[in-house]
N, C-alpha and C positions, 0 to 999 in steps of 0.2 A: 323485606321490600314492601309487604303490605303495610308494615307500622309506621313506613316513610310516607308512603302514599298519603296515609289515615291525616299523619301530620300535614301534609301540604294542602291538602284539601280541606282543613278545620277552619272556618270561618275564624272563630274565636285564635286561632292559632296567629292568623296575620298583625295579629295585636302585637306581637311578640317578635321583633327581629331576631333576637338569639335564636330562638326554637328555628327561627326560618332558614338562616342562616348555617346554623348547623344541619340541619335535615337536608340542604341544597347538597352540601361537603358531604353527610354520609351516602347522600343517593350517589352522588358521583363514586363516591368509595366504592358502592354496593355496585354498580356495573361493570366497573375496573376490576373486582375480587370472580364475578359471574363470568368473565373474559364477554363482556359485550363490546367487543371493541370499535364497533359501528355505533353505539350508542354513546360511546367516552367522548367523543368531539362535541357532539350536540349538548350535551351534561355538564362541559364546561364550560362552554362558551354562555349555559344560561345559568350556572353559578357566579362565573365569572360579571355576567354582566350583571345581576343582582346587586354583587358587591360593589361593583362603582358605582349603580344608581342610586344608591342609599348613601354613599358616602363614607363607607367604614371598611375598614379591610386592616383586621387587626395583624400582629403575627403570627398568631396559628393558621389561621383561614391564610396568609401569605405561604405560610411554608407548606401547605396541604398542597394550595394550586398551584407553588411552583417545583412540587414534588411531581405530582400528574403532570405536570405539565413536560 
């Protein structure tokens, strides 16, 4: 959870959609495995909306959030 964090918060990191992107997916992972399940709606809904406002939303990242989902 910390090295998710580390990554979201990296100035240098927002260069990078991939890393972002992915780290959005594992955080959301990492709360769903933690049973935070008051936290799982909010997690997806700002993963979720990440991936439309950029524009991409490949297969994995599809079959991830509509596995959670």
């Amino acid at each position: 959870m910390n090295f998710t964090n580390t990554l979201w918060n990296d100035v240098e990191m927002h260069k990078s959609e991939d890393i972002h992107c992915f780290t959005q997916l594992l955080n959301l992972i990492i709360h769903l495995e933690l049973g935070n399940r008051s936290l799982v709606p909010l997690m997806f809904n700002l993963a979720q909306r990440y991936l439309t406002g950029i524009n991409r939303v490949y297969k994995l990242e599809k079959m991830v959030m509509n596995f959670i989902h």
